[in-house]
C-alpha positions in Angstrom: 3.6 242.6 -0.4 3.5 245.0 2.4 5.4 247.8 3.1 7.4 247.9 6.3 6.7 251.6 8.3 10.1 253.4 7.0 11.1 253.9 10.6 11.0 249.7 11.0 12.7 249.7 8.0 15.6 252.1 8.9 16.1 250.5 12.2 16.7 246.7 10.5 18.6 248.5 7.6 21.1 249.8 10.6 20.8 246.4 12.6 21.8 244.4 9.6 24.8 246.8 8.5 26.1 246.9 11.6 25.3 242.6 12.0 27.7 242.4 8.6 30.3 244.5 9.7 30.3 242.5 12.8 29.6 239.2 11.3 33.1 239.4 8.7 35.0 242.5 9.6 34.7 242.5 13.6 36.2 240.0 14.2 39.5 239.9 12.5 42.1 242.5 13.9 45.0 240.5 13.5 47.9 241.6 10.4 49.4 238.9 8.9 53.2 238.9 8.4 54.8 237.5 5.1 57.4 234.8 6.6 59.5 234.8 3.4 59.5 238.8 2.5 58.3 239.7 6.0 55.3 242.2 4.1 53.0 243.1 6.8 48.9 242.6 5.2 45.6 242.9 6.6 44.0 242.7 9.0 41.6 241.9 6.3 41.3 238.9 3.9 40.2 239.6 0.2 37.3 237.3 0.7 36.0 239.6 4.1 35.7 242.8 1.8 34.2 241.1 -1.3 31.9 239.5 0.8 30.8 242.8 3.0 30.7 244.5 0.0 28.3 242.1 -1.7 26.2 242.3 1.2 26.1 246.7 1.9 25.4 246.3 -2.1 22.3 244.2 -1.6 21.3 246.0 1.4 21.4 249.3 -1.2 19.9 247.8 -3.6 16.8 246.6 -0.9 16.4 250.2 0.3 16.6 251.6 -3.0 14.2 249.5 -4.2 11.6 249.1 -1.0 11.9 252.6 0.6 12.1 256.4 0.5 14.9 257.8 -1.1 16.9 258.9 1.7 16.6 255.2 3.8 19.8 253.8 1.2 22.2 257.0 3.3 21.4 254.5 6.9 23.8 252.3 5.4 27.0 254.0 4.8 26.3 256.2 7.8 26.1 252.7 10.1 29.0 251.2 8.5 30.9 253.7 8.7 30.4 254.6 12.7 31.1 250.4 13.1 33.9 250.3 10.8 35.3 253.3 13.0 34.3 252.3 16.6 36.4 248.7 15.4 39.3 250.8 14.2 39.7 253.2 17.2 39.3 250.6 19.9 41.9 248.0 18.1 44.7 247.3 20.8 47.7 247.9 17.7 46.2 251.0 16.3 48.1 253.7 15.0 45.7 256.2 15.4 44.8 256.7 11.5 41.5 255.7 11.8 40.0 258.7 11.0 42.0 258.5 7.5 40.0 255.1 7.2 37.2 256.7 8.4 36.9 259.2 5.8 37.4 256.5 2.8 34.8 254.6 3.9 32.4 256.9 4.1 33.5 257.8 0.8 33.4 254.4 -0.8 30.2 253.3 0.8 28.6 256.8 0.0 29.5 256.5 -3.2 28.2 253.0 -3.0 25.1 254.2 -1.8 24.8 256.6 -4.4 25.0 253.8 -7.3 22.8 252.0 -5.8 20.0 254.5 -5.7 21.1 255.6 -9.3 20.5 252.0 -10.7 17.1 251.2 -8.6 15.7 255.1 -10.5 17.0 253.5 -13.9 15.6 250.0 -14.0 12.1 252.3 -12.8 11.8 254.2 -15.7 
């Protein structure tokens, strides 16, 4: 199988991040309001970060796998500029965004991270 040029490859690694984060995070900015204990959750579902999880993990894994070392860093880097465009434009912000921010870079760096890890174990 051929290889894609790594500059192809970064640009559909960033289209497809940002297509997930679209796709089942974008969408939902709505908190949900407990009608019993009145508890204020969201705006997102278990099943939305499970799911974009499983997703930025395969993408990982794929770069890890098919590309250069540094091509698995496009996907924390895109998430976290959607994830934060999302957050600072929401109409009901609180303007602690940049707190989220900062964790998921974090999360998804350290996401990253295990994913290249794994792909240079299963190698050897």
């Amino acid at each position: 199988m051929r290889r894609l040029p790594t500059a192809v490859a970064a640009a559909l690694l960033a289209v497809l991040t940002a297509a997930f984060h679209l796709a089942v995070l974008g969408w939902d900015t709505g908190y949900d309001v407990d009608a019993t204990t009145g508890q204020v959750s969201g705006p997102y579902a278990v099943w939305q970060v499970v799911l974009v999880g499983v997703l930025l993990l395969l993408l990982g894994l794929a770069a890890s796998w098919r590309g250069p070392a540094w091509l698995v860093a496009v996907v924390p880097v895109v998430f976290t500029v959607a994830w934060s465009v999302s957050a600072a434009t929401a109409p009901d912000g609180d303007g602690l965004w940049p707190v989220g921010a900062v964790l998921v870079a974090v999360g998804t760096g350290v996401g990253a991270w295990v994913c290249r890890r794994l792909v240079g174990a299963l190698r050897r």
